[in-house]
C-alpha positions as a Markdown table, in Angstrom:
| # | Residue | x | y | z |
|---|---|---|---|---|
| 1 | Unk | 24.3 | 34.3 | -15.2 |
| 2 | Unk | 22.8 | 30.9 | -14.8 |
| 3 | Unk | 23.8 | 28.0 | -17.9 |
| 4 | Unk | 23.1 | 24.4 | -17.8 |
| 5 | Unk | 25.2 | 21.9 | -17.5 |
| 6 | Unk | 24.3 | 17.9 | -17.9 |
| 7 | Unk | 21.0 | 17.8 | -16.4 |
| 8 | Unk | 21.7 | 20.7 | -13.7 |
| 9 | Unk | 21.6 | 23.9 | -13.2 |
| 10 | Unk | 24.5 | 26.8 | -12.2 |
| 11 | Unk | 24.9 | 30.3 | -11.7 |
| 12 | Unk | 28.2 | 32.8 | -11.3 |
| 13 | Unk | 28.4 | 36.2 | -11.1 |
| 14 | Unk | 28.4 | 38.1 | -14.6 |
| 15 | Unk | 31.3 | 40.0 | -13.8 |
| 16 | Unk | 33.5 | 36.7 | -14.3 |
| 17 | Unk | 31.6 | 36.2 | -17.4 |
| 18 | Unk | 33.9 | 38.1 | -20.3 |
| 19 | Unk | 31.6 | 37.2 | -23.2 |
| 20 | Unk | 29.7 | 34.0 | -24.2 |
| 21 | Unk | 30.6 | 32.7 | -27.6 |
| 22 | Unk | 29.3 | 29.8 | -29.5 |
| 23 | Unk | 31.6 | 26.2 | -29.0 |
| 24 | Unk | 33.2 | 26.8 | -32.7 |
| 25 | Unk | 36.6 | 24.9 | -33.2 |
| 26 | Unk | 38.8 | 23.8 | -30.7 |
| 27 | Unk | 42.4 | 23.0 | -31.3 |
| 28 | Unk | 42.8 | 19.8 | -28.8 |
| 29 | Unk | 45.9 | 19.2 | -27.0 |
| 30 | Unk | 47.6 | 16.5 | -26.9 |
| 31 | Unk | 48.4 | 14.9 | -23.3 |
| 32 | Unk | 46.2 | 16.9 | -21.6 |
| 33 | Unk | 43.8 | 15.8 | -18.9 |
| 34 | Unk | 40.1 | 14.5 | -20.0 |
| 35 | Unk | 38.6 | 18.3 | -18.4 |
| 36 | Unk | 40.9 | 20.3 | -21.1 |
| 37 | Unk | 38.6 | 20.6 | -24.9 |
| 38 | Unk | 41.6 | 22.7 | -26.4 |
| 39 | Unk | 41.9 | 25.8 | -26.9 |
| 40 | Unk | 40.2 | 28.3 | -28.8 |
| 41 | Unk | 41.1 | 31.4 | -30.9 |
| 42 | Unk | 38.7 | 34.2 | -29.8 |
| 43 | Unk | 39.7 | 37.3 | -31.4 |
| 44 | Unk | 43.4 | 36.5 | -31.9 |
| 45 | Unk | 43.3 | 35.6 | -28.3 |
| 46 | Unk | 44.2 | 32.0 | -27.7 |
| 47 | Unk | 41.9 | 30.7 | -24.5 |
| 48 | Unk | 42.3 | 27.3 | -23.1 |
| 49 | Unk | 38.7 | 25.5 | -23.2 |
| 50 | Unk | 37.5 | 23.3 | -20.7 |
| 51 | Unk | 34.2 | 21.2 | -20.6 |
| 52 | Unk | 32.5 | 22.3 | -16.9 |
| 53 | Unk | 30.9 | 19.1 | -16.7 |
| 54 | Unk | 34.2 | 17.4 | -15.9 |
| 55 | Unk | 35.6 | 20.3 | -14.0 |
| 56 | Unk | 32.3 | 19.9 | -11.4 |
| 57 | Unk | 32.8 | 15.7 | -12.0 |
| 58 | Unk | 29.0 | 15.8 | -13.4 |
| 59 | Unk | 27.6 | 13.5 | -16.3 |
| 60 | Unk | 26.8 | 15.6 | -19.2 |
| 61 | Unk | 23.3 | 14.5 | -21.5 |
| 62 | Unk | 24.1 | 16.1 | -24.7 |
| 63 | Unk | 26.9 | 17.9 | -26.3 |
| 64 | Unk | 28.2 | 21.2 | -24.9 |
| 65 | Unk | 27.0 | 24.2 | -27.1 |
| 66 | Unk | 28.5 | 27.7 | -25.7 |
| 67 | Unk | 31.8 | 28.7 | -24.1 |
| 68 | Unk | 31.5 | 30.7 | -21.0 |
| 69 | Unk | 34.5 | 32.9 | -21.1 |
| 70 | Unk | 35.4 | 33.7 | -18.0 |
| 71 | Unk | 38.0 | 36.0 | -16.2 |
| 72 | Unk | 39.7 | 35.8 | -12.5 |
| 73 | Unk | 42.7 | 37.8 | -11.4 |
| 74 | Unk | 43.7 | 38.7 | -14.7 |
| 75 | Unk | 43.4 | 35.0 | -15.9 |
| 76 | Unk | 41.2 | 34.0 | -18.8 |
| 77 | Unk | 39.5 | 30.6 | -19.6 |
| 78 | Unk | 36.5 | 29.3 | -21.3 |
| 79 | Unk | 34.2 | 26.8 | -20.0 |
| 80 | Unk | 32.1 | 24.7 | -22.0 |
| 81 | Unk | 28.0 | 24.5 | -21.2 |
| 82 | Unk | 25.1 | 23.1 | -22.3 |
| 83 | Unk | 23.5 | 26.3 | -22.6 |
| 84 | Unk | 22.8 | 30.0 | -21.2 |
| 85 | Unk | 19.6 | 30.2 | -19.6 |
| 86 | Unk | 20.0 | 34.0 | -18.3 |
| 87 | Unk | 21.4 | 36.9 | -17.0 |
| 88 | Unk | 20.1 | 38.5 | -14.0 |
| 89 | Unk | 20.0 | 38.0 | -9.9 |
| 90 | Unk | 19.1 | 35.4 | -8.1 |
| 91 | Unk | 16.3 | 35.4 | -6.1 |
| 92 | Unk | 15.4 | 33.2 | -3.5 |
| 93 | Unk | 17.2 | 31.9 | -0.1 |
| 94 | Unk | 20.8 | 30.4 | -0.6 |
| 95 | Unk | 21.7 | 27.7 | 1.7 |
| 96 | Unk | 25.5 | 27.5 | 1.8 |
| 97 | Unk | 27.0 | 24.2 | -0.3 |
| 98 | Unk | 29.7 | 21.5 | 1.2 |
| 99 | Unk | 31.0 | 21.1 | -2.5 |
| 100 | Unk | 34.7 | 22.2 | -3.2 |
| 101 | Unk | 33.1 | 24.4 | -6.1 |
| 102 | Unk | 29.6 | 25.4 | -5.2 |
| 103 | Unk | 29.4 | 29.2 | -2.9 |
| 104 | Unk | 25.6 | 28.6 | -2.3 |
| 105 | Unk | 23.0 | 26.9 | -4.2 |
| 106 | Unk | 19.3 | 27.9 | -3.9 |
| 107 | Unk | 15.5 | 26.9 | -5.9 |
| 108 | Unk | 15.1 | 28.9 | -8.5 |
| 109 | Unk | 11.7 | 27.9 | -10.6 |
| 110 | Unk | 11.6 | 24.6 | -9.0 |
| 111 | Unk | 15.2 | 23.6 | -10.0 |
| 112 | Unk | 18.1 | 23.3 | -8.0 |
| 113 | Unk | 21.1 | 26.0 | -9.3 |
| 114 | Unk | 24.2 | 25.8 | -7.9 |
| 115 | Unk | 26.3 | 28.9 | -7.2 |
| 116 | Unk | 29.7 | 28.5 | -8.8 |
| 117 | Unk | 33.0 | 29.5 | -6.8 |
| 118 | Unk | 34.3 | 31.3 | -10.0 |
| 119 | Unk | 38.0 | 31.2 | -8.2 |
| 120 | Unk | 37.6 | 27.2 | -6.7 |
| 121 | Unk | 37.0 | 26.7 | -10.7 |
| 122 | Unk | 40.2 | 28.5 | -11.5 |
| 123 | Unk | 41.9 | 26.5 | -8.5 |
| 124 | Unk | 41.0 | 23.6 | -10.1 |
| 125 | Unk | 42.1 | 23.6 | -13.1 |
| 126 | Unk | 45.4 | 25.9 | -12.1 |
| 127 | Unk | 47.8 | 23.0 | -13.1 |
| 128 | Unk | 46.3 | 23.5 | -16.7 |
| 129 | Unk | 46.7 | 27.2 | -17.2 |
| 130 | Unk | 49.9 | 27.5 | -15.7 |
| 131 | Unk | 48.1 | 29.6 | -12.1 |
């Protein structure tokens, strides 16, 4: 699945990706570090909410529109994007990445998409949820 994010570009494999739901109404929390939006009520499900752009340490251009939720040895968070661009493979070459939460990253209709580490992510932000 590849979103946007700020002015860039990522991708992560759609069998992370639980379902992709609009931002809706997050519940902030108090104290908690600027990457933490809140958490969200999916279904009766309550799902911490984080805003990617900080996660990845990225200037954002707008205001994040969709929640990724996303899944990772049995732990579920949301991430907050710009917007879902599409599902499907990646073509093209991947050249591997240096960054702490980038797999590959590849051209993909001129633009550069990053490949996510779906379980770097959840490293990341494992204080946060408790991981």
């Amino acid at each position: 699945m590849r979103v946007q994010v700020g002015g860039e570009q990522y991708a992560l494999p759609v069998e992370h990706v639980h379902e992709v739901v609009d931002l809706g109404e997050v519940t902030p929390v108090p104290g908690a570090p600027d990457s933490v939006l809140g958490l969200r009520n999916l279904s009766g499900e309550i799902v911490p909410a984080f805003d990617l752009a900080r996660v990845l340490e990225i200037e954002r251009d707008g205001q994040a529109r969709r929640l990724l939720v996303t899944e990772c040895n049995a732990q579920r968070v949301a991430f907050a994007v710009d917007d879902v661009i599409n599902v499907g493979p990646l073509a093209g070459t991947m050249q591997e990445s240096e960054s702490r939460h980038l797999l590959a990253s590849t051209v993909l209709d001129g633009v550069l998409v990053g490949v996510l580490d779906v379980d770097a992510l959840f490293d990341s932000i494992a204080p946060e949820v408790g991981r």
